[in-house]
C-alpha positions in Angstrom: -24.7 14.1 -29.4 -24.5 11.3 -26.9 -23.1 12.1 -23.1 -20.3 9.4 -23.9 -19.5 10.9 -27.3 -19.8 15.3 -25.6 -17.4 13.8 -22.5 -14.6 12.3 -25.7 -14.7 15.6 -27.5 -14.6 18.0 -24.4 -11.8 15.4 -23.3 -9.5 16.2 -26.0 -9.6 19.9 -25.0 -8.7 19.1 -21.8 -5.5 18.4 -20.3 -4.3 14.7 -19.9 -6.6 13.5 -16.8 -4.2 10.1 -16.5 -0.5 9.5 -16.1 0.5 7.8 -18.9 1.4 4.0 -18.1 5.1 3.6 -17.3 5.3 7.1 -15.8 2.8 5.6 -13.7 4.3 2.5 -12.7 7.6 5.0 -11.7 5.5 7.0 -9.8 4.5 4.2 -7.9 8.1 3.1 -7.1 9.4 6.1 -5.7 6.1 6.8 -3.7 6.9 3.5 -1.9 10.4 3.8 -1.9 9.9 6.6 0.3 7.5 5.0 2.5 9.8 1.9 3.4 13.0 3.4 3.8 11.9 4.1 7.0 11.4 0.5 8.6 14.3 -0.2 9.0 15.2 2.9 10.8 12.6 2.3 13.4 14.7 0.9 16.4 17.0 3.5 15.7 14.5 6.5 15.9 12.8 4.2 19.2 16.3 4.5 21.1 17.2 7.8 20.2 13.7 8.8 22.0 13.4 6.5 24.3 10.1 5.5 23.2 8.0 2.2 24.5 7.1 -0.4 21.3 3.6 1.4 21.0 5.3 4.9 20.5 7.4 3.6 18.1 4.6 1.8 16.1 2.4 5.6 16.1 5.4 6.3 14.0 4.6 4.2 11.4 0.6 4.8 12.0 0.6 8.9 12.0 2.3 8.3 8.2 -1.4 6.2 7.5 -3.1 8.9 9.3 -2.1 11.0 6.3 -2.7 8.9 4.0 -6.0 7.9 5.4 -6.5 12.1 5.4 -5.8 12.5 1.5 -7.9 9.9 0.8 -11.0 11.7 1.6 -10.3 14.4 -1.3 -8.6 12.3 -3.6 -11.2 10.5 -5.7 -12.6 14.0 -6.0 -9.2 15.5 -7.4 -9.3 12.7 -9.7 -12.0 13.3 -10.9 -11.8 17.0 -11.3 -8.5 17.8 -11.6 -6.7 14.7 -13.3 -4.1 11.8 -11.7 -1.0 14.3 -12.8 -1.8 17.3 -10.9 -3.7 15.7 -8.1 0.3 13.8 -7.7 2.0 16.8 -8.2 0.3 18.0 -5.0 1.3 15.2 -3.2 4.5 15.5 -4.0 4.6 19.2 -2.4 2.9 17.3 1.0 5.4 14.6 0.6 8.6 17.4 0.3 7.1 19.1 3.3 6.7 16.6 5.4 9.8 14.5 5.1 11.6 18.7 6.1 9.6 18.3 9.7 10.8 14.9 9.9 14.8 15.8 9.1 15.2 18.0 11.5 12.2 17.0 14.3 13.7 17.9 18.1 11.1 16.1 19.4 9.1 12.4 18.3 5.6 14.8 18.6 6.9 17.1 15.3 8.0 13.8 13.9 4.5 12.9 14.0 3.0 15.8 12.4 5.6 15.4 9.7 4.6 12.0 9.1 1.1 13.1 8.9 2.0 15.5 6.0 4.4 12.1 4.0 1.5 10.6 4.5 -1.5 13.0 3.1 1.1 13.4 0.1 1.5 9.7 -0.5 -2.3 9.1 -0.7 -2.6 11.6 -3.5 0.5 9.7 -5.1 -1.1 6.1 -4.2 -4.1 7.1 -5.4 -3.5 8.9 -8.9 -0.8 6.2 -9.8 -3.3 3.2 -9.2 -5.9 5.1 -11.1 -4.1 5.6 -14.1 -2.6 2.4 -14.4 -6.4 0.8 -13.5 -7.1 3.0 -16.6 -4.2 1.6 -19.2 -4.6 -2.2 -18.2 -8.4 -2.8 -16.8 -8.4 -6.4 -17.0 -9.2 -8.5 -14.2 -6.3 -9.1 -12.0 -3.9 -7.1 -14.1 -3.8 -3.6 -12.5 -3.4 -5.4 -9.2 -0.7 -7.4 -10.4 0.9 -4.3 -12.0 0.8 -1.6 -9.4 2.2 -4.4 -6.8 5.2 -5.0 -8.9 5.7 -1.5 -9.1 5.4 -1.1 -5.3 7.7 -4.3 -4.3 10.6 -2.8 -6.8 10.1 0.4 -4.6 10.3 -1.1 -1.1 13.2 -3.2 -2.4 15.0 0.2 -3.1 13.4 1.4 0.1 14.4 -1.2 2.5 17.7 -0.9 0.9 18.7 2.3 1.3 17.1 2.9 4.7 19.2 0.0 6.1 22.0 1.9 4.9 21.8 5.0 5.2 20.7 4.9 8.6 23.8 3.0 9.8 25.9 5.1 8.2 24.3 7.9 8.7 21.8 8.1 11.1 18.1 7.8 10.9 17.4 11.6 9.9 19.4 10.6 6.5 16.5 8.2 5.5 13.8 12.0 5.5 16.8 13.8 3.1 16.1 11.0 0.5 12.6 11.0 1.1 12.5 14.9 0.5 14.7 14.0 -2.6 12.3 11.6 -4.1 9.1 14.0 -3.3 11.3 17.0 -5.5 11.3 14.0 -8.2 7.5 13.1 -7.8 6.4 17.0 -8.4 7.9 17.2 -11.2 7.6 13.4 -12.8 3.5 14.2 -13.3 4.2 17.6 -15.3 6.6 15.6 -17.6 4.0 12.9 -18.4 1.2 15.3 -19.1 3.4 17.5 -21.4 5.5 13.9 -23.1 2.0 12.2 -23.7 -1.2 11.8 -24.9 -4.1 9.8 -23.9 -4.6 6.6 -25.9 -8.0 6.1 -27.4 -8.4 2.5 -24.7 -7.9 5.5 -22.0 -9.8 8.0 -23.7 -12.9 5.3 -24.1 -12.0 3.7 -20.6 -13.0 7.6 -18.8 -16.2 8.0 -20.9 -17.4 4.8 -20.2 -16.8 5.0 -16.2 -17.9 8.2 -16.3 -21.5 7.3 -18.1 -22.1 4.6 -15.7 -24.2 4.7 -12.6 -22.5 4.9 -9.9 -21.8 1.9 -7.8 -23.6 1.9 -4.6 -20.5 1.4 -2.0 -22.7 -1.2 0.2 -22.5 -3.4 -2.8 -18.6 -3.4 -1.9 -18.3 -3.7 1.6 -17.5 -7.0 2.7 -14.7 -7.4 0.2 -13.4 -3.5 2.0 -13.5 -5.0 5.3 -11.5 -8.1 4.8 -9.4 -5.5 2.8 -8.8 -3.7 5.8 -7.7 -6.7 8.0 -5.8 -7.6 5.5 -3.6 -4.8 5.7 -3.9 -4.5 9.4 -1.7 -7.9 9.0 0.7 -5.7 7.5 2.1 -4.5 11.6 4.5 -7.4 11.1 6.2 -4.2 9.4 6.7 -2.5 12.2 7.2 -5.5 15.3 9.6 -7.4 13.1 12.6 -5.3 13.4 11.6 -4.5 17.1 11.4 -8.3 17.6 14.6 -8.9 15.7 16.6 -6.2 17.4 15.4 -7.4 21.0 15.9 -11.4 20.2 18.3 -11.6 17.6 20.3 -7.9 17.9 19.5 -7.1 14.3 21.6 -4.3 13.3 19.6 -1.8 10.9 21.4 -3.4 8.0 20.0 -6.9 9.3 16.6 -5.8 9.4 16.4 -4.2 5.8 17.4 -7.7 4.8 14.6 -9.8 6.6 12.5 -7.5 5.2 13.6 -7.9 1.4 13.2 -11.5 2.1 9.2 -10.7 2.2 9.4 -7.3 -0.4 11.3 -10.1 -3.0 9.1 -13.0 -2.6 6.4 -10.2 -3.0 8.1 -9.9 -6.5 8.0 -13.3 -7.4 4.9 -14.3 -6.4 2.6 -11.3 -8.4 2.5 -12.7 -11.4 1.7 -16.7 -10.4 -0.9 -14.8 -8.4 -2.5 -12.7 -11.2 -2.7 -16.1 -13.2 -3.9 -18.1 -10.8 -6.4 -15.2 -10.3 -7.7 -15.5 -14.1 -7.8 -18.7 -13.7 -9.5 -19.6 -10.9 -11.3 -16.5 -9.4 -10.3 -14.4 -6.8 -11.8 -15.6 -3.6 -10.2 -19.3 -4.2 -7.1 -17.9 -4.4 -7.5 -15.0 -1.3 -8.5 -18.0 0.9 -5.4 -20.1 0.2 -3.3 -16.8 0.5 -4.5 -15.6 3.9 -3.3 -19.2 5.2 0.2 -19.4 3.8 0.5 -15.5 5.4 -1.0 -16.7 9.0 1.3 -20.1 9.0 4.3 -17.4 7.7 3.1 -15.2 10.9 2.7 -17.4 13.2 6.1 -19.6 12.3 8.6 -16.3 13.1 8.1 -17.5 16.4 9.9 -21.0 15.8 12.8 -19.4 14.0 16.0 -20.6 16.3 18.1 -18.2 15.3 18.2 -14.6 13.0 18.3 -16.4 9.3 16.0 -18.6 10.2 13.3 -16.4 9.8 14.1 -16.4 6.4 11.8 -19.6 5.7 8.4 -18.2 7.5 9.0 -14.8 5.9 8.7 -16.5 2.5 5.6 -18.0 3.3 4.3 -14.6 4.6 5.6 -12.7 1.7 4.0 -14.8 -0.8 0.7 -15.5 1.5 0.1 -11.4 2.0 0.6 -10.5 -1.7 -2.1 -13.5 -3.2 -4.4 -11.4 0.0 -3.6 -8.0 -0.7 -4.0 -8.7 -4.9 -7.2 -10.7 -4.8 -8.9 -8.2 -2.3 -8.1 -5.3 -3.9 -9.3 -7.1 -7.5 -12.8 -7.7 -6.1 -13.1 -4.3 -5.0 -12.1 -2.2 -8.1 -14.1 -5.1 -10.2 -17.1 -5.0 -7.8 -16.9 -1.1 -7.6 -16.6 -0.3 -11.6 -13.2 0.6 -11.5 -14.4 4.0 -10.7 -12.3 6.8 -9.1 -14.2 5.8 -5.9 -13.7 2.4 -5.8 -9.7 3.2 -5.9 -10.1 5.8 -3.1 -12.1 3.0 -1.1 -9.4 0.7 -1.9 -7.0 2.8 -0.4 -8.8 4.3 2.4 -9.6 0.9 3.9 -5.9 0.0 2.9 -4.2 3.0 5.0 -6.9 2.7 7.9 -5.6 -1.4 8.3 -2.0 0.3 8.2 -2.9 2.8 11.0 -4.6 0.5 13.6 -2.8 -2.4 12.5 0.9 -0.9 13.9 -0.8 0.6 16.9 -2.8 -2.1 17.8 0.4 -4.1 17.8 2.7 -1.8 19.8 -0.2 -2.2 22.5 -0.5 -5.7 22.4 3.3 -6.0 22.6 3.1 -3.3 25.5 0.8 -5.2 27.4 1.8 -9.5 26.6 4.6 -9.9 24.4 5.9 -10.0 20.9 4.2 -13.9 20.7 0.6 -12.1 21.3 1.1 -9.9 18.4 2.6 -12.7 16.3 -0.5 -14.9 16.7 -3.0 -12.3 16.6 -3.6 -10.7 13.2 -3.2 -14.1 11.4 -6.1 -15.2 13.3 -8.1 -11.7 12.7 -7.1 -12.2 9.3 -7.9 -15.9 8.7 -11.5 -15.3 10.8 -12.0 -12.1 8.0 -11.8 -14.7 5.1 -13.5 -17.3 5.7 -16.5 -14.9 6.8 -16.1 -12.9 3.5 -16.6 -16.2 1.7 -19.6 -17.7 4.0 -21.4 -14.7 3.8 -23.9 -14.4 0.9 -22.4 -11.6 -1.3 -19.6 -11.2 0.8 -16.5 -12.0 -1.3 -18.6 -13.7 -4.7 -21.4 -11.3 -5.1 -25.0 -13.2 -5.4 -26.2 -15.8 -8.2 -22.4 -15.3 -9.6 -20.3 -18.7 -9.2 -17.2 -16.5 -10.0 -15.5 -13.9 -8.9 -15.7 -10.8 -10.8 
């Protein structure tokens, strides 16, 4: 018997190693919904202690600590244990970090308790990508999927934070966190025991699993512009600092600039994804990464609050073309393998932990205007060197992108 035809059978034996496709895509809305509930909390958690702009951006990058932490094992746990336990584990991590964080006496236990969200959502991230990489492995499409998943979640997210932490307080925002982790243990169980792994899945695993594997150097100039990508991302976190300070956002305020971005992620995904079939990734990263930098850099001309409105678009839409195309050429480039998602993530979450950090510094140091001009620059420098570069972002003797 063949490898590819021993690894179907002793599949069927097995327990369902992939989430099936729309418990997937939910599992990817609540992970994130749990993730941004928290930005616009962020000036509240700064005043209550007293922390400078860089303290309160190490709360947003201990969470990517974690994540960058669970994505060492998690490609491993894929592949060994299956998407649906590998999330129900992080849904444990996620439950028990978001306890630390609702009733932390001091911001150093909120950190560790953002460590543990973190390490949780990876495992989440990761198994919910994977599987959906799995049901729909067409070029562009899994990209396009997962991020419509994600935006619906930080719509919910940005929502309900704003909310409930001017209602309630920031502490509030870690109950419904906790709540949503409960959800995410037990969402995994359902879909192995309510499904059964279609014969495209089931011919999807042998096949990635017969291949060689895909030497990671072949993949690493489309992981580092990945990762600047994402450090662009810190707009997350010196937004509603910058809006509070300038504009005296209330929390409310804040969640709403930042649904200006999470809804023209929304409506952008799926003109991207075409445009992606269509044209080929790099094209359409290039042209992205400018409309984010001009998005970046215009918050500074905004007069008054709702003006910002109008350079938000232009970010939204600019960092969801980047963030879709890069991740495309790296699953593509990388075989869609288990590896190639934990790459994609771990140069994702490491962007999201320096990128905040490296912000709050900058900020320290100059001002919010240095921060604001910065990563479109690091960003804009990152793609155009990805596509100079011979088998940087279009591998060599290919005229397309992958």
């Amino acid at each position: 018997m063949s490898r590819a035809g021993s690894l179907i059978k002793s599949s069927r034996a097995a327990p369902v190693p992939f989430i099936s496709y729309g418990f997937a895509l939910v599992l990817v809305t609540c992970t994130v919904w749990s993730v941004d509930a928290t930005s616009p909390a962020l000036p509240s958690m700064q005043d209550d202690f007293g922390l400078s702009a860089a303290a309160a951006g190490l709360i947003v990058s201990f969470l990517f600590v974690g994540r960058l932490i669970g994505n060492f094992p998690a490609p491993r746990l894929l592949d060994s244990l299956g998407s649906p336990r590998t999330a129900s584990m992080g849904g444990v991590l996620l439950v028990a970090g978001a306890s630390i964080n609702l009733f932390a006496p001091t911001v150093e236990v909120l950190y560790v308790g953002r460590v543990l969200q973190g390490a949780g959502i990876s495992l989440l991230v990761n198994a919910g990508l994977r599987s959906i990489l799995v049901a729909r492995p067409g070029r562009g499409v899994a990209m396009t999927q997962y991020g419509i998943a994600a935006t619906v979640g930080g719509v919910l997210g940005l929502q309900s934070g704003g909310l409930l932490t001017g209602h309630f307080g920031w502490r509030s925002i870690f109950a419904l966190s906790a709540s949503l982790g409960i959800f995410l243990i037990i969402l995994p169980m359902i879909s192995t025991q309510a499904s059964r792994r279609s014969t495209q899945q089931t011919e999807a695993a042998a096949t990635a699993a017969n291949v060689l594997p895909i030497p990671l150097r072949s993949y690493l100039p489309p992981l580092l512009v990945n990762f600047l990508i994402f450090g662009n991302y810190s707009i997350w976190v010196i937004l509603p600092l910058y809006a509070q300070q300038t504009f005296d956002a209330t929390p409310e305020v804040t969640a709403n600039l930042l649904l200006i971005i999470t809804i023209t992620h929304l409506a952008a995904a799926i003109p991207v994804s075409r445009a992606i079939r269509r044209v080929g990734a790099p094209r359409v990263l290039v042209v992205s990464v400018v409309f984010a930098g001009i998005g970046a850099v215009s918050v500074l001309l905004a007069p008054s609050l709702w003006w910002l409105a109008i350079p938000l678009i232009f970010y939204g839409a600019g960092m969801v073309g980047s963030v879709n195309c890069a991740g495309d050429i790296v699953l593509q480039r990388g075989g869609a393998s288990a590896r190639a998602v934990g790459s994609l993530r771990q140069t994702s979450d490491l962007g999201l932990v320096v990128g905040p950090l490296l912000a709050g510094v900058i900020t320290d140091a100059f001002s919010y205007d240095a921060a604001f001009l910065f990563f479109p620059a690091i960003m804009i420098c990152a793609a155009v060197v990805g596509i100079a570069v011979p088998g940087g972002l279009v591998p060599r003797n290919a005229p397309e992108a992958v």
